[in-house]
MDTraj code that builds the backbone (N, CA, C; nanometers):
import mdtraj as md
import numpy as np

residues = "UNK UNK UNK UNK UNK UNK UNK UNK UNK UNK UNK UNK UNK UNK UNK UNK UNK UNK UNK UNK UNK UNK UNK UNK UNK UNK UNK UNK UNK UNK UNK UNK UNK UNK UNK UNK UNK UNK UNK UNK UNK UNK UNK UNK UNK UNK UNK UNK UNK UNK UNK UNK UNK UNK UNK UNK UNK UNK UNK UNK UNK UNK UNK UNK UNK UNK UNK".split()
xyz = np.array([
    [1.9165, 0.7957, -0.6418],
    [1.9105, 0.6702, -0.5692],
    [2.0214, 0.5788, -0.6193],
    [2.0831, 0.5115, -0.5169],
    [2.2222, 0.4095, -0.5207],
    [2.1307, 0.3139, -0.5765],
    [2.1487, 0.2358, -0.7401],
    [2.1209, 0.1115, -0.7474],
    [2.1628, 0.0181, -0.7028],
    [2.3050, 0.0005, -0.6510],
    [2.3674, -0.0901, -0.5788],
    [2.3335, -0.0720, -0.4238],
    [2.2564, -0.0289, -0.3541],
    [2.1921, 0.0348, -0.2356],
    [2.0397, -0.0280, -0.2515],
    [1.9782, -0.0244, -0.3649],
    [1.8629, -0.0905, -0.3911],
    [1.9120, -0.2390, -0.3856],
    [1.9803, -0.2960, -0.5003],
    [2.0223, -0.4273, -0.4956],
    [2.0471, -0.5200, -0.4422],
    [2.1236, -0.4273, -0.3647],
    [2.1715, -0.5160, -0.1972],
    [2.0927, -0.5455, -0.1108],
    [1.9854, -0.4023, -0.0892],
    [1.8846, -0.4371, 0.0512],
    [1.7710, -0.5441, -0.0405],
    [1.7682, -0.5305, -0.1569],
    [1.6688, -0.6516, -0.2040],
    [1.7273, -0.8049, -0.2000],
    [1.8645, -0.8205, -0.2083],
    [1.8652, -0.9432, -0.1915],
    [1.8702, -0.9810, -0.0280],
    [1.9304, -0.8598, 0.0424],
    [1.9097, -0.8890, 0.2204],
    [1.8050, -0.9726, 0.2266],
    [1.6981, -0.8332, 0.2327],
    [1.5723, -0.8935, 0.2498],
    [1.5065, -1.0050, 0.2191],
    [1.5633, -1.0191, 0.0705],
    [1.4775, -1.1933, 0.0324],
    [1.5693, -1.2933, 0.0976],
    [1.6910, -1.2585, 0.1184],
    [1.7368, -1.3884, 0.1728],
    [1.6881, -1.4199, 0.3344],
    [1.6885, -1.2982, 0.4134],
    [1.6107, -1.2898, 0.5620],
    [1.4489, -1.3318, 0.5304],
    [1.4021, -1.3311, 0.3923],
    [1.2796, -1.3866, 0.4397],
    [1.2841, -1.5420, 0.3630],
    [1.3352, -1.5590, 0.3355],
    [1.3516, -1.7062, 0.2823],
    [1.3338, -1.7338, 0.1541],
    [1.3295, -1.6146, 0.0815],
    [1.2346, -1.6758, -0.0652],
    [1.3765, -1.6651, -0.1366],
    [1.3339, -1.8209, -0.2321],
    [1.4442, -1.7707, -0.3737],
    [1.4153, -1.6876, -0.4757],
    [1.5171, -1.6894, -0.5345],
    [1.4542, -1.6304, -0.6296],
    [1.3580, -1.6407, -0.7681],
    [1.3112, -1.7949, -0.7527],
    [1.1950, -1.8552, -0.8538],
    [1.0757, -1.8261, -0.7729],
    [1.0686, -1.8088, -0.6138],
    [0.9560, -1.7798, -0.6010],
    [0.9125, -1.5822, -0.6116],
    [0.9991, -1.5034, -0.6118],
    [0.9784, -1.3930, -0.6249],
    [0.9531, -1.3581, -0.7937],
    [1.0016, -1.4513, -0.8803],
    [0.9484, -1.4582, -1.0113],
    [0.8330, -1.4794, -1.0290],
    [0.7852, -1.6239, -0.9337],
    [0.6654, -1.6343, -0.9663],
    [0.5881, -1.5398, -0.8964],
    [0.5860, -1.4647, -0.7943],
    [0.5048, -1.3310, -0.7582],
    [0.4844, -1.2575, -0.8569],
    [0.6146, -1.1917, -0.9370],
    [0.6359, -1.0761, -1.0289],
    [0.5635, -1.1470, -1.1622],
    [0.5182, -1.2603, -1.1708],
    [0.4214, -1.3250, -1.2673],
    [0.5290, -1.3522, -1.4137],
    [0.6832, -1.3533, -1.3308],
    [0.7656, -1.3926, -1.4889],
    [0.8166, -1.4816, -1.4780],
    [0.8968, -1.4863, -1.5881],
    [0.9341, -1.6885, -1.6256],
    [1.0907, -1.7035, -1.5561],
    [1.1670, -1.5874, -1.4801],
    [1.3114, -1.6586, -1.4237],
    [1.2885, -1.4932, -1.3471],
    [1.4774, -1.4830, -1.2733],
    [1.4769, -1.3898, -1.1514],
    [1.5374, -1.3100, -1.2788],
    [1.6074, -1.3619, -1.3767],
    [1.6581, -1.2028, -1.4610],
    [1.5718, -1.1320, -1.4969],
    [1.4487, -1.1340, -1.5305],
    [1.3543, -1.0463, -1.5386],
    [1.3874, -0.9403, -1.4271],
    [1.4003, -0.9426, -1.3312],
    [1.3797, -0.9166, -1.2303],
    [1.5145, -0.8201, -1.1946],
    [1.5898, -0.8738, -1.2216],
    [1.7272, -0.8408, -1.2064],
    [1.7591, -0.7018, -1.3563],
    [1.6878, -0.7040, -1.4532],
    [1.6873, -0.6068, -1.5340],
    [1.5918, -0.5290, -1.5318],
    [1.4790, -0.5148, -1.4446],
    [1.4042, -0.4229, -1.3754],
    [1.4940, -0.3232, -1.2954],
    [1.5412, -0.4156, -1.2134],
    [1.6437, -0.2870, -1.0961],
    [1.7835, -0.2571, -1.1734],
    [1.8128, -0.2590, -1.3461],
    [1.8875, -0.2307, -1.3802],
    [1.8556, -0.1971, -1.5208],
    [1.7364, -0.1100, -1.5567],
    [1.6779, -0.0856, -1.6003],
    [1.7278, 0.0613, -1.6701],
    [1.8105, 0.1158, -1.5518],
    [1.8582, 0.2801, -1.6138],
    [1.9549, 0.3003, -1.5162],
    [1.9797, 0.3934, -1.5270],
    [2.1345, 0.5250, -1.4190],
    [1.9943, 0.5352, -1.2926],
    [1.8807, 0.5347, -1.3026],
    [1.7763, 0.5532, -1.1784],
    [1.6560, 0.4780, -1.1881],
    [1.6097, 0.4703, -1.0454],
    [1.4847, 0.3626, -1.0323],
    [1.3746, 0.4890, -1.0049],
    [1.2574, 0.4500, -1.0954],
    [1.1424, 0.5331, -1.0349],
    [1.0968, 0.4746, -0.9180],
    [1.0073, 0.5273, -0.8847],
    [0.9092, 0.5380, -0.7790],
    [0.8531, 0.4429, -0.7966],
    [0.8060, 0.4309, -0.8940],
    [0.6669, 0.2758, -0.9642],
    [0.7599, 0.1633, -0.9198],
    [0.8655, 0.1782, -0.9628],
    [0.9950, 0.0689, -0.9711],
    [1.0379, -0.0067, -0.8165],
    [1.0443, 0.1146, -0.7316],
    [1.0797, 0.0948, -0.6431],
    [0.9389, 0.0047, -0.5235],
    [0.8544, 0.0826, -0.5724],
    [0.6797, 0.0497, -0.5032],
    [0.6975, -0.1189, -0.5768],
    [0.7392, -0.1438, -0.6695],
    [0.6764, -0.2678, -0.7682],
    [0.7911, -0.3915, -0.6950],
    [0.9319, -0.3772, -0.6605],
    [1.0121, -0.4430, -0.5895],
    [1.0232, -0.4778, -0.4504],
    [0.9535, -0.3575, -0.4187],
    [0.8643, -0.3735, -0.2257],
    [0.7953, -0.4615, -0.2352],
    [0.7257, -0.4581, -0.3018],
    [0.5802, -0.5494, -0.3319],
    [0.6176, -0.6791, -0.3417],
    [0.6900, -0.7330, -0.4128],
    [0.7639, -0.8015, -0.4293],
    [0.8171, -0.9110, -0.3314],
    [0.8598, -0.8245, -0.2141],
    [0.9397, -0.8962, -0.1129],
    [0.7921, -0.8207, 0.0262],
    [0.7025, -0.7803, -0.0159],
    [0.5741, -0.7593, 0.0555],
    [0.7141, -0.6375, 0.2248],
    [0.7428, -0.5174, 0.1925],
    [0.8116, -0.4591, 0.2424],
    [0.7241, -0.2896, 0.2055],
    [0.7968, -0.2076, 0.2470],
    [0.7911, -0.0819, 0.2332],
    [0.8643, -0.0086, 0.1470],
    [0.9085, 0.0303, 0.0593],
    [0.9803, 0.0372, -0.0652],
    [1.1016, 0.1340, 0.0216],
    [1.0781, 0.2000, 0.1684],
    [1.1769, 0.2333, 0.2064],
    [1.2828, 0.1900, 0.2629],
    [1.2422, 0.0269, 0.2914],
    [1.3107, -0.0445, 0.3447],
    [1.4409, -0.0678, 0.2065],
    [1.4047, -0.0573, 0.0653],
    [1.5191, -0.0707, -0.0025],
    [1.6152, 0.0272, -0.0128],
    [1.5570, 0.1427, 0.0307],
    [1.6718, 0.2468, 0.0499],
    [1.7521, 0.2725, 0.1682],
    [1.7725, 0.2107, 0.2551],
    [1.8469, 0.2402, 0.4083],
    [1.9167, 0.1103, 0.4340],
])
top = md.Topology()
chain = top.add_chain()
for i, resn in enumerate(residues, 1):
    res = top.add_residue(resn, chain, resSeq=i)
    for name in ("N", "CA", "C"):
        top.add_atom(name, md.element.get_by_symbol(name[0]), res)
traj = md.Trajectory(xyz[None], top)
């Protein structure tokens, strides 16, 4: 999986749905968006959990971050 392919369709998406990024922190229950931002940069690959946990996130289909 392209992390920069993940990255991108996650910020699409939050920006098409309006949220910043303090409110997707406060979803993910942490204190800023770098949390967040070192989740999806976490390794050379995103698991599955990873990918399910960043859908969630932006309330999407975790396939929507891959296409």
């Amino acid at each position: 999986m392209d992390l920069k392919v993940i990255e991108k369709n996650f910020q699409r998406i939050r920006r098409e749905k309006g949220l910043t990024w303090a409110e997707i922190a406060d979803r993910a229950g942490v204190r800023n968006y770098q949390t967040i931002l070192n989740l999806m940069h976490q390794g050379k690959t995103v698991t599955l959990a990873t990918l399910e946990r960043l859908a969630g996130l932006l309330e999407v289909d975790f396939w929507d971050l891959l296409t």
